[in-house]
N, C-alpha and C positions, 0 to 999 in steps of 0.2 A: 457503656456496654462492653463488657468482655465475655471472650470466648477462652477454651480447654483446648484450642487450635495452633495457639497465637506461638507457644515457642519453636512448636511444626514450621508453624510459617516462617518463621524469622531463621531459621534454618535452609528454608527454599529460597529465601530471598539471598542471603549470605551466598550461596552457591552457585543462583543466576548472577549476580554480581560479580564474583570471582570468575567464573567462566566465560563472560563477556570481556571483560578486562583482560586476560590470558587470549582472548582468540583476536584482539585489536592488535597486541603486540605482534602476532603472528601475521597478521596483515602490514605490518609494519616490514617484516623481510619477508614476505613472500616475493618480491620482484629479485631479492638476491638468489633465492632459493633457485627462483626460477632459469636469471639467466646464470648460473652459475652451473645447473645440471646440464643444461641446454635442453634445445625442445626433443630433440630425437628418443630422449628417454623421462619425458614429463608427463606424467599422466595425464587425459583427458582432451587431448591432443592425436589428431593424425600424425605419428610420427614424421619426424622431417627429415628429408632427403640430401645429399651433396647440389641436388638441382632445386631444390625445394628448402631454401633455410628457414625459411618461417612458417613458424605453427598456424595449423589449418584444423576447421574446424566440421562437422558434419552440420548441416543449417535445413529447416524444415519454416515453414509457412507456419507462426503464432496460430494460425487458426486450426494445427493439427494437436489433437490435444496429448503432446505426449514430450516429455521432459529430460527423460534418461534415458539410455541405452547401455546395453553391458556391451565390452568389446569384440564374442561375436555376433552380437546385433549389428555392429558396424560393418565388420568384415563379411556379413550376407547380404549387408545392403551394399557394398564396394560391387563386389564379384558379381551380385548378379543372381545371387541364389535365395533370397528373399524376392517375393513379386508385390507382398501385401504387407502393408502395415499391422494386420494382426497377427504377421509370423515373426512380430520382433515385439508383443507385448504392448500395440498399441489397442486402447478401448475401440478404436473405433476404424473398421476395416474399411480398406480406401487401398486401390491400386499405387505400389509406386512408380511411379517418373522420375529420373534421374538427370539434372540438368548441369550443365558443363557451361562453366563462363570463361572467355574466350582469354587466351594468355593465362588460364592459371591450371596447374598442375592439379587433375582429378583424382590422384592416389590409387592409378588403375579402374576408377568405372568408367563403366560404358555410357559415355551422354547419348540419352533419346533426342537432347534437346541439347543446343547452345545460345548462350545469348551475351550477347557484347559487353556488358558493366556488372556490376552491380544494382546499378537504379532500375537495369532490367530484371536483374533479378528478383529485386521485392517486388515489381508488377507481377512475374510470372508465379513465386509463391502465392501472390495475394486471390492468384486467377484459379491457383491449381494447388489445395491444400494436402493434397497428396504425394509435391514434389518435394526432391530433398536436393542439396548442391554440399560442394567441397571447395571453402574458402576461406582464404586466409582470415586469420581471426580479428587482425589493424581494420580489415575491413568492415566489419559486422557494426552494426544499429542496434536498438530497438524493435524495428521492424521485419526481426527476422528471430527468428529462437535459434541456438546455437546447443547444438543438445550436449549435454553431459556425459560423459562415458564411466562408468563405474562409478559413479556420484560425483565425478571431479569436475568443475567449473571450469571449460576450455580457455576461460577471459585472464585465472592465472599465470596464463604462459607468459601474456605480457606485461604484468604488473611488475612495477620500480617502485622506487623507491619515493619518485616524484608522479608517482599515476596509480595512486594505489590502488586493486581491488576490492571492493564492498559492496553490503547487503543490504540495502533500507524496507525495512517493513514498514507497510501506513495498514491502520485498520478503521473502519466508521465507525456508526454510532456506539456508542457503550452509555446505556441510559440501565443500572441494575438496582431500578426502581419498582415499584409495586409487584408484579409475579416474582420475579426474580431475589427481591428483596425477601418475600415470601419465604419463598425453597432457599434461600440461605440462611433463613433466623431457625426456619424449620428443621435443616440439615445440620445445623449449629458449626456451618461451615463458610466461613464467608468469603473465599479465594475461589468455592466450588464452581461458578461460571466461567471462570478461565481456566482452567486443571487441563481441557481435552485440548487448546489450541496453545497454552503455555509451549509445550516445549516447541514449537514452529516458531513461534516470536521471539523466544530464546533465542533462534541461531540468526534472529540479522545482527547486524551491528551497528545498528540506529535504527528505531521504529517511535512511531508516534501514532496515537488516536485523538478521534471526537469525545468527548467525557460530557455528557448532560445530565449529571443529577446530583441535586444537594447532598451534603456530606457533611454528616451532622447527629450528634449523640442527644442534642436536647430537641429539635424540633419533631412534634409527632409523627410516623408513617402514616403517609394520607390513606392508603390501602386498607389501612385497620378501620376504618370507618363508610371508605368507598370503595366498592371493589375495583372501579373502573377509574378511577381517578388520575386526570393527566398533568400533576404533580409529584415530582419523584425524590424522594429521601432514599439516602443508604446510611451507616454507620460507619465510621472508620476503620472497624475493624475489616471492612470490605479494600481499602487502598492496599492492602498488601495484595489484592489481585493484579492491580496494576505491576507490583515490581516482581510479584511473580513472570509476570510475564515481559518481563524487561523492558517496559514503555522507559524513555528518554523522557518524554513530555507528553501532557496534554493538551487538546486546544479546548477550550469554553465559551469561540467566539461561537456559540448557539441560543437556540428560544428557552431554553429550561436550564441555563447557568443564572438570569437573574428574571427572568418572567417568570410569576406560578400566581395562582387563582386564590391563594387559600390565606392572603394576606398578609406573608411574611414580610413584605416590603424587601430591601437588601439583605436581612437577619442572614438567609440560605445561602446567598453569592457569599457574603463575609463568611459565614463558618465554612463554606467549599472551600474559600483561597487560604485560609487561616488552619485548614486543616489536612491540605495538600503542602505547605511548606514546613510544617508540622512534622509532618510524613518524609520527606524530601521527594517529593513527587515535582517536576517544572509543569510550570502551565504555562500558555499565551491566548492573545486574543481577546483577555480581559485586563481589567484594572480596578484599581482607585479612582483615576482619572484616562482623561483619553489617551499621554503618553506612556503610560505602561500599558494600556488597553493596544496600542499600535505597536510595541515596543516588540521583538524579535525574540524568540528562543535560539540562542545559539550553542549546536554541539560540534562535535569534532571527530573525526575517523580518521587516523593514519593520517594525518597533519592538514585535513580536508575540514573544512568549514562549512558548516552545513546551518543556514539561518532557514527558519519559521514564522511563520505569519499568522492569525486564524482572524476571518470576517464572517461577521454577522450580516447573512443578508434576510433575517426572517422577522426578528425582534429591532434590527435596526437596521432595516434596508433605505436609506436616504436616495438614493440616486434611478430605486427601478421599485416603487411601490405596486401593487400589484394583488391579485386573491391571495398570491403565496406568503402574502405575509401578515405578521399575528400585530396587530395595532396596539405599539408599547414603546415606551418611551426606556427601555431595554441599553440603548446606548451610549458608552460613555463620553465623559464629556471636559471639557478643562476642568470643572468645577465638580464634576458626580462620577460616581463609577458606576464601570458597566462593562458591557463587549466591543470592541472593536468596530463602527460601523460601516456600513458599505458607502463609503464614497468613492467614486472610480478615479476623480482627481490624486486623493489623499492615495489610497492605493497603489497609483503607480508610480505615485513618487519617493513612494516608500521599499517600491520592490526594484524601480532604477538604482535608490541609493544603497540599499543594499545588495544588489548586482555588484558596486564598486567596491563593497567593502571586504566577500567573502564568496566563495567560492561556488558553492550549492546554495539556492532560494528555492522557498515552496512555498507557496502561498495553500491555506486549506481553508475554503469557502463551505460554508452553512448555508446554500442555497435553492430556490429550485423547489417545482409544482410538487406537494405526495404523492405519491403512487404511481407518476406517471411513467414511462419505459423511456423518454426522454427528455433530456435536461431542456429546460428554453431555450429559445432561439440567442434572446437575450445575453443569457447565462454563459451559454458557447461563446461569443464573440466577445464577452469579455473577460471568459479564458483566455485568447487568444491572444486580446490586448495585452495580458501578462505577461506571456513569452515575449509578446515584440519589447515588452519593458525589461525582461533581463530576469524573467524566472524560469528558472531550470524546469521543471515541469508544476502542473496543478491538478490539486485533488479538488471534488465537491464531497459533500453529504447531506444528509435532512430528507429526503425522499421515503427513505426505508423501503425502496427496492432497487436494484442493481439500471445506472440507464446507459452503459458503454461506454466506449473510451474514442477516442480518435488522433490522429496526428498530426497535427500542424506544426507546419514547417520540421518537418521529421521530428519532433516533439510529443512526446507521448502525454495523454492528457486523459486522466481519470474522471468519470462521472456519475457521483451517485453512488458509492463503493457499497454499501446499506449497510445493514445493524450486523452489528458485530456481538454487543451482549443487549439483550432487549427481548419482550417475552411477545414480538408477534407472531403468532404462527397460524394467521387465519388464512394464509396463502402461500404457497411455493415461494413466488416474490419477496413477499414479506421474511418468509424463513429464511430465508437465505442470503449470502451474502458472499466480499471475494475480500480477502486479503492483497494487497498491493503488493509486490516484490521487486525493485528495483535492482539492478547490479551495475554499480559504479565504475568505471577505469576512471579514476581522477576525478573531474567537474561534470563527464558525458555519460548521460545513460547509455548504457549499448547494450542490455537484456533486460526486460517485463514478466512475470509471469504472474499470474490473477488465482491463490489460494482458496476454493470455495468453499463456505462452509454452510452448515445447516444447524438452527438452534431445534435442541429438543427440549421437553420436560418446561416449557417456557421460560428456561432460565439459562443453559448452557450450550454454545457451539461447540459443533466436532467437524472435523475437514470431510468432505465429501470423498467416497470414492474414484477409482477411475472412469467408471460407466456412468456415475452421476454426474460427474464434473463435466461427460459429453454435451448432455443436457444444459448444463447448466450457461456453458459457454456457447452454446449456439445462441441462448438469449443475448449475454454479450455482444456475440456480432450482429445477432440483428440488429442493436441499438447504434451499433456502430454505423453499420452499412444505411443506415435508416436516418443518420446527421450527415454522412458523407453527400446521402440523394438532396435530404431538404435544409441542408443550412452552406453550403459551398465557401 
């Protein structure tokens, strides 16, 4: 199957390619760049003072939903002459508090409040999403948002040359099977699902998704015969969505890379893998056999090592059987191919050892009840086991609606991220979905922020406004706040 598309596309692909490649480099001396102007005239920074050498940052409670600030958005909220968050542009009006942590230089505001550390201060954000503080930028987490001033990232003031700054994008599901597959044969456009969040994936500099559906020019579209049918074909002229939108890799450890009803046996798994290295698309989590099924995607940012993992825990959950899972012998094996299974032995000997080998680990789990707001009890504590093994942070999916994040051991921890390309739209939940946003110093995450998007037309997401993003993200915390009361 071809399309009248295909030299368009290879054109957009050429470009996100060269553009990626061009902005690594540039990550690559951003730490010269930085200390070499010094912070006092580095954008996106409180300027720094003769008593003050280090870049300092304006820092706001994650759960305020607001990202950027122009520079005098800063300087009203310094002096005193902004009182409310919606006179600097934020969606959502909320009195500000101004809090001052004790020993560090507030750049002229007035603290209502002081508080001793730092560790007080993410309590006090976490209590008061309407406070903001002025701290040094060495200092900052995850658990605190560090806003941007005229779009500049305050985290490159301290990047080197050995701690580089970066972007990791994660997106879920991408299943652009039956509706989806539909309005692309129909539009005679097959990247058309990814076009409105393409250029946002564009600017990380390492991103990866969930990919669930067969890929495949000879097996029939189950849709043309059923409308509802939960086996999913696309064509290959569909993978140029992928490098449109500059996925690194996909993972396949899920139920619909070699599960499907309609008889194929392995036919669809082999022309998925056979037609993504075809493409030069990276997969993991699957195989021929179980060690390329276990085996590691591994990329590289500004000299940082960043390995991947993807498990199966729905087609081959070995270790936590359950309603949530689809009875199939889906997983690979010395002898068969397949997905990656969920053994929590094998698993964390595999994310210890690659703890020793490289720098950044992620393990990306396919697991977890549908529909439910959140992950199992189960599912949680053997995220967690992950981090104590030596993973940087961990994604889930498979739910196909968003079930919150939490932090263990200051460790950010995504759950349930939902579909990303997928034609549900019989609920809010279902529509919707968040893009993962990482920002690297080196090996440590030290910013989060959760891109939400909404599918339309059953076939394509677009990123959500600022006033819908409100909404959107207060579901987030419920989920959160609702693992923090019942899973401890």
């Amino acid at each position: 199957m071809t399309t009248t598309s295909a030299p368009r596309q290879t054109d957009e692909r050429n470009t996100v390619l060269e553009s990626r490649a061009s902005r690594r480099d540039l990550i690559r001396g951003a730490g010269a760049i930085a200390l070499g102007a010094g912070f006092a005239g580095l954008p996106g920074v409180i300027a720094a003072q003769e008593s003050t050498p280090e870049a300092r940052a304006l820092v706001v409670s994650p759960r305020l939903p607001l990202w950027d600030v122009t520079t005098d958005a800063v300087t009203a909220i310094l002096d005193g002459s902004a009182t409310d968050w919606a006179e600097v542009d934020c969606p959502l009006p909320l009195p500000i508090r101004r809090i001052g942590i004790d020993g560090v230089d507030a750049a002229g505001m007035t603290a209502e409040e002081t508080v001793a550390d730092y560790e007080a201060l993410v309590a006090a954000l976490d209590t008061n999403r309407g406070a903001v503080a002025v701290a040094p930028v060495t200092m900052l987490d995850s658990r605190v948002t560090a806003l941007r001033m005229d779009g500049v990232d305050p985290f490159l003031a301290i990047a080197t040359e050995d701690s580089p700054v970066f972007h990791v994008g994660i997106a879920g599901d991408m299943i652009p099977g039956r509706n989806v597959n539909l309005h692309m044969r129909g539009y005679g456009d097959f990247i058309f699902p990814w076009r409105r969040v393409a250029p946002l994936m564009q600017q990380f500099d390492f991103s990866f998704g969930n990919f669930e559906c067969v890929i495949s020019d000879t097996i029939p579209f189950p849709e043309d015969t059923a409308a509802n049918a939960l086996d999913f074909v696309m064509p290959t002229d569909a993978i140029e969505g992928l490098h449109l939108s500059g996925f690194d890799a996909v993972s396949l450890a899920n139920n619909h890379s070699v599960y499907n009803g309609s008889g194929w046996g392995f036919d669809g798994f082999n022309d998925t893998t056979a037609n993504l290295q075809a493409a030069g698309m990276p997969y993991f989590g699957a195989g021929q056999d179980l060690d390329q099924a276990r085996a590691p995607y591994v990329g590289e940012v500004a000299g940082k090592s960043i390995a991947l993992i993807g498990i199966d825990g729905v087609t081959a959950n070995v270790d936590f059987p359950g309603s949530w899972m689809v009875t199939d012998e889906s997983g690979a094996t010395a002898s068969k191919p397949g997905t990656n299974p969920l053994v929590e032995d094998q698993i964390m000997a595999d994310i210890s050892a690659l703890a020793g080998q490289y720098d950044i680990v992620i393990p990306f789990f396919h697991m977890g009840e549908q529909y439910h707001w959140m992950l199992s009890s189960w599912a949680i504590e053997l995220s967690r086991r992950c981090v104590d093994a030596g993973a940087t942070t961990v994604i889930t999916s498979h739910p196909h609606v968003t079930q919150g994040m939490e932090w263990y051991n200051d460790t950010p921890l995504f759950f349930g991220i939902g579909n990303f390309i997928y034609d549900q739209m019989f609920t809010v939940d279902t529509a919707q979905a968040h893009i993962v946003d990482l920002t690297f110093h080196g090996d440590r995450i030290v910013g989060m922020r959760m891109h939400a998007v909404h599918t339309e037309d059953f076939t394509q997401p677009r990123l959500l406004g600022p006033n819908e993003r409100v909404a959107f993200m207060d579901r987030i915390w419920r989920s959160h706040d609702f693992i923090r009361t019942h899973v401890p």
